[in-house]
N, C-alpha and C positions, 0 to 999 in steps of 0.2 A: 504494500500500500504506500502511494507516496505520502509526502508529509510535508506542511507550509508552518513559517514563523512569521511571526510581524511582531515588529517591535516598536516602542514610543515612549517616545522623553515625556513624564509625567512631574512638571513644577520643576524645581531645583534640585532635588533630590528622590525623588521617583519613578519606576520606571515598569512600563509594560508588555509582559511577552507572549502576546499569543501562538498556542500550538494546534494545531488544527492534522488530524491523522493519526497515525500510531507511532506514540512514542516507543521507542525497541532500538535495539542495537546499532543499526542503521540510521537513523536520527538524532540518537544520545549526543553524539559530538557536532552538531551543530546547535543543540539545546544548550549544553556548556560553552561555545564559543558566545552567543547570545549573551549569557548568563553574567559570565566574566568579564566580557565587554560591557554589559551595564555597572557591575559593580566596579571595573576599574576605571568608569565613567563620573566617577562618585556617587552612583545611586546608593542608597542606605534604606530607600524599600521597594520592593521588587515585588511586584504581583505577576503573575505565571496563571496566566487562560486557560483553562484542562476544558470548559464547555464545548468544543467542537474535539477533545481527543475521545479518537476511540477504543485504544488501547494504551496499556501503559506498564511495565515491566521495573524489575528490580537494578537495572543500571540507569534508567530513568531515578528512580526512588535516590538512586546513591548521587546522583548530579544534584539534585534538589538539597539530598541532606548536606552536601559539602557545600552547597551557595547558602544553607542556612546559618552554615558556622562561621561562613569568612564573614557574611553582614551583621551574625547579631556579635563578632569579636568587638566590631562599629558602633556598635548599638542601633545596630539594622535589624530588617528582617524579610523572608519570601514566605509570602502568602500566597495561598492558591484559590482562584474560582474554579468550582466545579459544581454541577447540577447534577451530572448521570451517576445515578444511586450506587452500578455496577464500579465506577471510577473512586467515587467516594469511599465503597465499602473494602477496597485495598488499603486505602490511608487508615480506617477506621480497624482493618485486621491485623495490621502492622505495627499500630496504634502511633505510628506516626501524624494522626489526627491530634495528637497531644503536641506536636513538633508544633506544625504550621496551623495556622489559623484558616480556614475554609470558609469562603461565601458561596454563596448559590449562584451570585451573579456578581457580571462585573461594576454594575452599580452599587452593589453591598459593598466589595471590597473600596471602591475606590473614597465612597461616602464616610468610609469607617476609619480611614487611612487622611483624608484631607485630600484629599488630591481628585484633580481634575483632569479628564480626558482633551488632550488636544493641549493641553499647557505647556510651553517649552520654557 
């Protein structure tokens, strides 16, 4: 399956990566170059779009958990959107639901966070 990112400068210190396909082996290393570019961008929080992935695998999980330790060493952090119950219930069995914080949408996360879509 292929797989699309987009990414965006949110405020001063914010930033947005939508992943759209299945996250797997084959896309893992352009999710960490995304990632690392925003946080060596000075992002300090990072929200990460799971609403359009359809899959998502344990080298995916490990990308996420190493960008959560280099932003919160900052007193950062990546949060993730995600709605499909089947995506969510991975976070929730790994109980890495306790790591990141989860919205349902990218309006929740972003309203929660202070930050505004389109703000450079």
């Amino acid at each position: 399956m292929d797989f699309r990112l987009s990414a965006e400068q949110l405020g001063e210190d914010g930033h947005l990566i939508a992943f759209i396909g299945e996250a797997d082996p084959n896309s893992a290393p352009a999710l960490k170059r995304e990632l690392l570019q925003a946080i060596e961008s000075g992002a300090r929080h990072v929200v990460v779009d799971l609403t359009e992935t359809t899959f998502i695998d344990s080298t995916t999980l490990g990308i996420l958990i190493g960008a959560s330790k280099r932003l919160r060493s900052r007193g950062g952090d990546v949060s993730l959107v995600c709605g499909d119950g089947d995506i969510r219930k991975i976070f929730e069995i790994t109980l890495l639901d306790r790591i990141f914080t989860i919205d349902a949408t990218r309006d929740e996360a972003l309203d929660r966070l202070g930050l505004a879509a389109g703000a450079a």
